[in-house]
C-alpha positions in Angstrom: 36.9 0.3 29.0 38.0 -1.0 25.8 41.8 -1.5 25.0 42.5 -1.7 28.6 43.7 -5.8 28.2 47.5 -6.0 29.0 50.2 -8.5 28.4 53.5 -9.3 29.5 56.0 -8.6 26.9 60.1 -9.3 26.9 62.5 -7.5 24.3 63.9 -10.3 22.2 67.8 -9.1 22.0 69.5 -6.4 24.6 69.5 -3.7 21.7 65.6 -3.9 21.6 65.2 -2.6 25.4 65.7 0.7 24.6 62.1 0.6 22.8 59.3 2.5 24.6 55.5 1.2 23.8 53.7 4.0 21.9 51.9 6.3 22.3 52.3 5.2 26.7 55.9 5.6 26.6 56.2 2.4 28.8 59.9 0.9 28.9 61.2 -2.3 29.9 62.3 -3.4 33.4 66.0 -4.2 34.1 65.6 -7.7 33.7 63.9 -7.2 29.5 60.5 -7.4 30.6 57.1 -5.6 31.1 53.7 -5.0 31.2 52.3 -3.5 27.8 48.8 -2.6 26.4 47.9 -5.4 24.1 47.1 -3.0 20.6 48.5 -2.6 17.8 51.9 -1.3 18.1 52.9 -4.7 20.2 51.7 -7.1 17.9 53.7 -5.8 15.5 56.6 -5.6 17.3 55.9 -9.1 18.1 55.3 -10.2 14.4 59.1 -8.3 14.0 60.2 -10.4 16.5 61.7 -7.5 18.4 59.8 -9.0 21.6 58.0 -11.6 22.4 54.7 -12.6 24.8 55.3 -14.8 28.0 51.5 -15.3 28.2 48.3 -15.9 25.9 45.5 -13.8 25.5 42.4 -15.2 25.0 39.3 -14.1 22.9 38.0 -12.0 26.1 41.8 -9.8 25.8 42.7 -11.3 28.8 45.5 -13.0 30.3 45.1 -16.7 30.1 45.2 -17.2 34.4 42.3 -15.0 33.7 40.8 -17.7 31.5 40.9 -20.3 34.5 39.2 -18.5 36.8 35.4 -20.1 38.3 32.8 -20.1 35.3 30.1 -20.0 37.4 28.2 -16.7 37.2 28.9 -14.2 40.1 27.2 -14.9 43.5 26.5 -18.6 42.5 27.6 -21.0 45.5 31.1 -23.0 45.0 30.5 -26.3 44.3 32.0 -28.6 47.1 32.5 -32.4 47.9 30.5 -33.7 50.7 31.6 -36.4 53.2 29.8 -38.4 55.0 
């Protein structure tokens, strides 16, 4: 599904967690952070500097722990060191 990528967000000053994302009316936690859709709408608030991202998305939309994951196609065998 497209537009599903998320990022992790936190509000910038204590007057800016009263913003919601829109249109998904998510706030942020207690502690100034949380989880938004990564459109539009938050990289502007970003380019506002009204909040800011605590991780790097990628060309793929996702996370950059994502990113490290195994390249090796799905099913393929793990490489491993043996010893002899």
């Amino acid at each position: 599904m497209a537009g599903s990528a998320t990022v992790a967000v936190e509000a910038t000053e204590e007057r800016y967690r009263a913003l919601k994302h829109m249109p998904s009316q998510i706030g942020f936690e207690l502690d100034g952070t949380a989880r938004w859709p990564a459109d539009q709408f938050t990289f502007r608030l970003r380019d506002e500097g009204a909040i800011r991202l605590l991780e790097d998305l990628h060309e793929s939309g996702a996370p950059a722990a994502a990113a490290q994951a195994s390249t090796a196609p799905a099913g393929a065998p793990a490489a491993t060191e043996h010893q002899e």
